[in-house]
C-alpha positions in Angstrom: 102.8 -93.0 -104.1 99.1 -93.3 -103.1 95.8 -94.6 -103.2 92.9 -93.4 -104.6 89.0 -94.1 -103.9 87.6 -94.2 -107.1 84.3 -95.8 -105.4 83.3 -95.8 -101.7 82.4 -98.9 -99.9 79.8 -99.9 -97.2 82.4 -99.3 -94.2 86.0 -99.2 -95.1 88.4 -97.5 -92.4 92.1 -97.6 -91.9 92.7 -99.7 -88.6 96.0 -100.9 -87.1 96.1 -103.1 -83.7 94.3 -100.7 -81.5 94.6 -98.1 -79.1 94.8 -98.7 -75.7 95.4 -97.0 -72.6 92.5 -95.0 -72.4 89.8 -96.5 -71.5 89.3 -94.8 -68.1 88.6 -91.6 -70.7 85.9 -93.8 -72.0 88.0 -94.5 -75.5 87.8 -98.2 -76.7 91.2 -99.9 -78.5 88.9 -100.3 -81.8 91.5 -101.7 -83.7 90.5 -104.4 -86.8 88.1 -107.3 -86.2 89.7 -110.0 -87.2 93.4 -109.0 -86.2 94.7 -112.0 -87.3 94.4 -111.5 -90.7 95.2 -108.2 -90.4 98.8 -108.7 -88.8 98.9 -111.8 -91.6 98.5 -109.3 -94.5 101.2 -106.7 -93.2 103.4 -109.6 -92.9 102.7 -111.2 -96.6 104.2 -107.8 -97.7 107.0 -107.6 -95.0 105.4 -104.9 -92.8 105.5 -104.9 -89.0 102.7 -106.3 -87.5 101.7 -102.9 -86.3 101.3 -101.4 -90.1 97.8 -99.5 -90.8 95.5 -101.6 -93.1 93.0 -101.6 -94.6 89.7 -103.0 -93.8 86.9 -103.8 -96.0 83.2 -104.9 -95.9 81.3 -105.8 -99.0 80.4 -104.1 -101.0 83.9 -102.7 -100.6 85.9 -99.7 -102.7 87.5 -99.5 -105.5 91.1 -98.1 -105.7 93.5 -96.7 -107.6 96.7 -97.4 -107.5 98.7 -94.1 -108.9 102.4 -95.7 -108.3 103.3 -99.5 -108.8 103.1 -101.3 -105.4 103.2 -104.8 -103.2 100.0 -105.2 -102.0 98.3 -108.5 -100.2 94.6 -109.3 -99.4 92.8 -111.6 -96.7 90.5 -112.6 -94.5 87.4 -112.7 -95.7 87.1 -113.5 -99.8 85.6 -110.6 -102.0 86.7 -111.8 -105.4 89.1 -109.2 -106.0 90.8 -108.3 -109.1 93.2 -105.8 -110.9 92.1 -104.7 -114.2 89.7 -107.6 -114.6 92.2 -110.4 -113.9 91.8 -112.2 -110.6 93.9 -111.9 -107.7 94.3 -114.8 -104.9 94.3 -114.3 -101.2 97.3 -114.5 -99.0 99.6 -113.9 -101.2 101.8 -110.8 -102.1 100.9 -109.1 -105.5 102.9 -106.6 -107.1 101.0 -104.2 -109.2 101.1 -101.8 -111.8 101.0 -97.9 -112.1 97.4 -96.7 -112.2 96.1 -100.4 -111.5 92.5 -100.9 -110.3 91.5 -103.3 -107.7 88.1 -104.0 -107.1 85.7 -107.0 -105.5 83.5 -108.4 -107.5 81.8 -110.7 -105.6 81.0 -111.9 -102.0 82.0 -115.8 -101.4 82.5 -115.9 -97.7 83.6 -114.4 -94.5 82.7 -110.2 -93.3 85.8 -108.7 -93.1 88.5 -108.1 -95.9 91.7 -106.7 -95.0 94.5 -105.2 -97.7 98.0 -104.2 -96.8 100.1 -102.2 -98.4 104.5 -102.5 -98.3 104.8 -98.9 -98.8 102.6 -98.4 -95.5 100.2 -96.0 -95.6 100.8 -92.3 -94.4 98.4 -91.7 -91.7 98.8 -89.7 -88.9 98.6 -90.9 -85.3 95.7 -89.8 -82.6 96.3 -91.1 -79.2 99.1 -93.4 -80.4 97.2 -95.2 -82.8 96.2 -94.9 -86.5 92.8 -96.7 -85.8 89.8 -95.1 -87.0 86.8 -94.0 -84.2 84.2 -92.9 -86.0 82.4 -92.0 -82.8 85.4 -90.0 -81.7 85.8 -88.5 -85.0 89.4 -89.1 -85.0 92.1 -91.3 -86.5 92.4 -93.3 -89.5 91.6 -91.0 -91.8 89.7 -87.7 -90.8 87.9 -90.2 -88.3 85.5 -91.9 -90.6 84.9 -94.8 -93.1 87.2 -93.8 -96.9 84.8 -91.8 -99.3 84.9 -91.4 -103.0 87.8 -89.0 -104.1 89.7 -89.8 -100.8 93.6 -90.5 -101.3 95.5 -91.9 -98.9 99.6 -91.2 -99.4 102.4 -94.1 -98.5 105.3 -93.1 -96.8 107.5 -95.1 -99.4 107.9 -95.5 -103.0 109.8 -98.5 -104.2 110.3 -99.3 -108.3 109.2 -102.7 -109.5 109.4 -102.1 -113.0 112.2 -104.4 -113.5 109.8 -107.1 -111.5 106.4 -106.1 -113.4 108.2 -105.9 -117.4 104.9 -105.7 -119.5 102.6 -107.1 -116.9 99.9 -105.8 -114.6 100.2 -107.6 -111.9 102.4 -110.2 -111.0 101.7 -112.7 -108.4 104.4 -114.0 -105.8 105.2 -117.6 -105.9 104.4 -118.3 -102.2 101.0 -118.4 -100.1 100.7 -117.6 -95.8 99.4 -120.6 -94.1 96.3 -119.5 -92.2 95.8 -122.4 -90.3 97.6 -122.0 -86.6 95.7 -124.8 -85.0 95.5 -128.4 -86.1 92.0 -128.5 -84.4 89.0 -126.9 -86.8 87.3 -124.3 -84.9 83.6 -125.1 -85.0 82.9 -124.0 -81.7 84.1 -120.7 -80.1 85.7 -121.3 -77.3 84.6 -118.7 -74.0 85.6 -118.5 -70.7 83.0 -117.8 -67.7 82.4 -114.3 -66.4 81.6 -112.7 -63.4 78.3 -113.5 -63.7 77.8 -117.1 -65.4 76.4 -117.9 -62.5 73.5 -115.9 -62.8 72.0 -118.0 -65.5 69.5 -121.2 -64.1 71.3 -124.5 -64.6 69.3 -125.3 -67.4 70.1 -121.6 -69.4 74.0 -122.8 -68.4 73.5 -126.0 -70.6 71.5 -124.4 -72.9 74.3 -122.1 -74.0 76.8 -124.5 -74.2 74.7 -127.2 -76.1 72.7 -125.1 -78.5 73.4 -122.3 -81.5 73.1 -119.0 -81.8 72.2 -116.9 -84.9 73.9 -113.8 -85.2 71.1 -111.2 -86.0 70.5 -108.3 -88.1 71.6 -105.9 -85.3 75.6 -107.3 -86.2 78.2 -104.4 -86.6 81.8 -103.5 -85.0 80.2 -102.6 -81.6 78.7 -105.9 -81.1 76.8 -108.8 -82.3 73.4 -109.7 -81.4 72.8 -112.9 -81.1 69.1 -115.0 -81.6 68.4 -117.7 -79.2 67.7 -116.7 -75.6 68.9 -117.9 -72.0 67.8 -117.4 -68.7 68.6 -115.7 -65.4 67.5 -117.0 -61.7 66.9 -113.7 -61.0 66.9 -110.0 -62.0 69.9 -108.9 -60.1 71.1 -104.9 -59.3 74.9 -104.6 -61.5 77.0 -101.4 -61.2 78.6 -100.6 -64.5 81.4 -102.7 -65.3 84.7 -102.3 -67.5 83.8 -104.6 -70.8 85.9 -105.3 -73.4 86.4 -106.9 -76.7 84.5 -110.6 -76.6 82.7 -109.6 -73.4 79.2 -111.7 -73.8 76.3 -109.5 -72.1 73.0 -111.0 -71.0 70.3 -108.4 -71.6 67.2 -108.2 -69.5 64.9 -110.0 -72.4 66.9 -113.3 -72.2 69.0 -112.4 -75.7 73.1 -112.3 -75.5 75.4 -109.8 -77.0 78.6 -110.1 -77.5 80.8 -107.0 -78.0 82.9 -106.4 -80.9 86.1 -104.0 -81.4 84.5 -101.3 -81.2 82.3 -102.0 -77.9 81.5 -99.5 -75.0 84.3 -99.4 -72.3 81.8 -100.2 -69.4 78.2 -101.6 -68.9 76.1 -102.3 -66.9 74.6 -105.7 -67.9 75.8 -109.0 -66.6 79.0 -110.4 -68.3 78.1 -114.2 -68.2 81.2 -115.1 -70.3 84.4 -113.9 -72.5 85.2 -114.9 -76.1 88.7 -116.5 -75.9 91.5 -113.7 -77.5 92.9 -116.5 -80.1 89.0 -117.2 -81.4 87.7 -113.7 -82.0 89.1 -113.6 -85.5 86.7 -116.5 -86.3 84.2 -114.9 -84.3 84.7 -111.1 -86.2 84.5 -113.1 -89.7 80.6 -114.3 -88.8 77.6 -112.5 -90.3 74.3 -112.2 -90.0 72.7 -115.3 -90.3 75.5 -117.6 -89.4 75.3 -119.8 -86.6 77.6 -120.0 -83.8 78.2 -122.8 -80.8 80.1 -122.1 -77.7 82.3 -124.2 -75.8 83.5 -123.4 -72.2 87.3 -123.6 -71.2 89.8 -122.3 -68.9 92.2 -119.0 -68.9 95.2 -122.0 -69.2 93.8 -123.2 -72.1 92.8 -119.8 -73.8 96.2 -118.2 -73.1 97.9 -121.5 -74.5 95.1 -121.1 -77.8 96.9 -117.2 -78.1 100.2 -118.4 -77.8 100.3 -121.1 -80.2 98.2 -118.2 -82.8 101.7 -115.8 -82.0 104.1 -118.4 -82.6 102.2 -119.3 -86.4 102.6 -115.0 -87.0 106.0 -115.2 -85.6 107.0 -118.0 -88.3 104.8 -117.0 -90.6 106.8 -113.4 -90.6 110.4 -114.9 -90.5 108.9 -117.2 -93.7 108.2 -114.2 -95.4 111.1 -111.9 -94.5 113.5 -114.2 -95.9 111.3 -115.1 -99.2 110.8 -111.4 -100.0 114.6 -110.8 -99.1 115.7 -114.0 -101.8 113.3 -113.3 -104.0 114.6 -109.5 -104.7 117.8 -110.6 -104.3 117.6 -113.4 -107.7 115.5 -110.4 -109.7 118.2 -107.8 -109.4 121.0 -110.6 -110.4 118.7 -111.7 -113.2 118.4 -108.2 -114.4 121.6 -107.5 -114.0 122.6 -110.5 -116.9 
């Protein structure tokens, strides 16, 4: 069974949760941006959280699939639809032989993501199936899916019995998203080694006021419109960054660095972007406005906690739909 790119998109790589462990080599993780969705997806179709997926900007490509297979979709909403007929988020989809999904239109969010239960066959660089594009390795010859690619899965299951005359047929249960009762309208960062570098005034300015995230937005980092100040121009020595960090640049502006940021630099880190909050953060664009809010590592390790404990249910949920729901189609179709 595989996929085939019938149509490239902007930026489409395979990703799974990241590589790490060699950073001192001057490698980033990379991994997806919004992980959350990406480990939701895997889990919709009763993969391991670790699965390689797919992830999608729009305009995004078109496949082919060349065997019937489970698929799901999330994160942010592209319109998608197989042969024509719409297909709703977070939910698993079962599909027909030489089905097409495409996205027809943008209605919200940056960052699609599409998982696949017969798991794609990619192989491993550095113990991850992440694309680096800078490294020229992983994912899939180390770069973004072109037309005419085809990416194999190491599994074919039949669901002819399941599909009958249909196209598609959509699974009678949806993933709750939501892991927090508490709408995130504000991301939530805690200081870094140099917040207190910024003037008083620059400290409450950043934690009153919005940012726009400008045109300069990508998977290394987003810059952000709306300037603070520091007391002075201080002498830094290159520093280990990572995903979240927020850098102050010498003109005042802030960036803060995505998935696939630079392992070290040498600008001051005023602040961190709180693990649980960075899917939000990876599903902004340019143009949307963001507002910080300051808390404590307490709080932000409770904020990832409570995220793994939602994936955690959210994956037993789903292991024991898929398994009860397989289990009443092979009785039915054995009557």
């Amino acid at each position: 069974m595989s996929l085939r790119i019938i149509k490239a998109g902007v930026f489409d790589t395979i990703q799974d949760q990241g590589r790490y462990g060699f950073q001192y080599l001057g490698i980033n993780p990379g991994g997806p941006m919004d992980r959350f969705s990406a480990q939701a997806v895997n889990l919709l179709v009763g993969n391991d959280l670790i699965e390689p997926i797919i992830e999608m900007h729009f305009p995004a490509s078109i496949f082919l699939f060349e065997q019937e297979t489970m698929i799901s979709i999330g994160g942010a909403d592209f319109s998608a639809t197989i042969n024509g007929d719409d297909i709703p988020l977070w939910q698993p989809v079962v599909t027909a032989k030489n089905s097409v999904l495409q996205f027809q239109k943008w209605r919200q969010g940056a960052r699609c993501y599409l998982a696949v239960r017969e798991k794609l066959c990619i192989q491993k660089w550095l113990n991850s199936y992440s694309t680096n594009v800078k490294a020229g390795a992983g994912g899939l010859n180390g770069r973004p899916l072109q037309k005419d690619d085809v990416v194999h899965c190491k599994e074919k299951i039949g669901y002819n019995s399941l599909l009958g005359s249909n196209d598609v047929v959509v699974l009678p249960w949806k993933a709750d998203i939501f892991w927090t009762e508490t709408p995130i309208d504000r991301i939530a960062v805690v200081p870094g080694n140099e917040w207190t570098w910024l003037t008083e005034g620059s400290r409450e300015k950043f934690l009153k006021e919005s940012f726009v995230v400008g045109s300069l937005a990508d998977r290394m980092g987003y810059r952000l419109q709306g300037a603070v100040q520091a007391k002075e121009n201080g002498e830094l020595v290159s520093s280990a960054v990572s995903f979240g960090t927020i850098q102050l640049l010498p003109n005042g502006e802030l960036i803060v660095l995505m998935a696939d940021h630079q392992t070290t630099g040498g600008y001051p880190r005023i602040a961190h972007v709180v693990s649980a909050h960075l899917p939000r953060l990876a599903q902004k664009q340019p143009g949307d406005v963001i507002y910080f809010r300051l808390t404590d590592q307490e709080h932000a390790e409770d904020l990832l906690l409570q995220q793994q404990q939602h994936l955690l249910q959210l994956q037993n949920a789903c292991k024991f739909r898929l398994e009860d729901f397989f289990k009443t189609a092979n009785a039915d179709n054995r009557h």
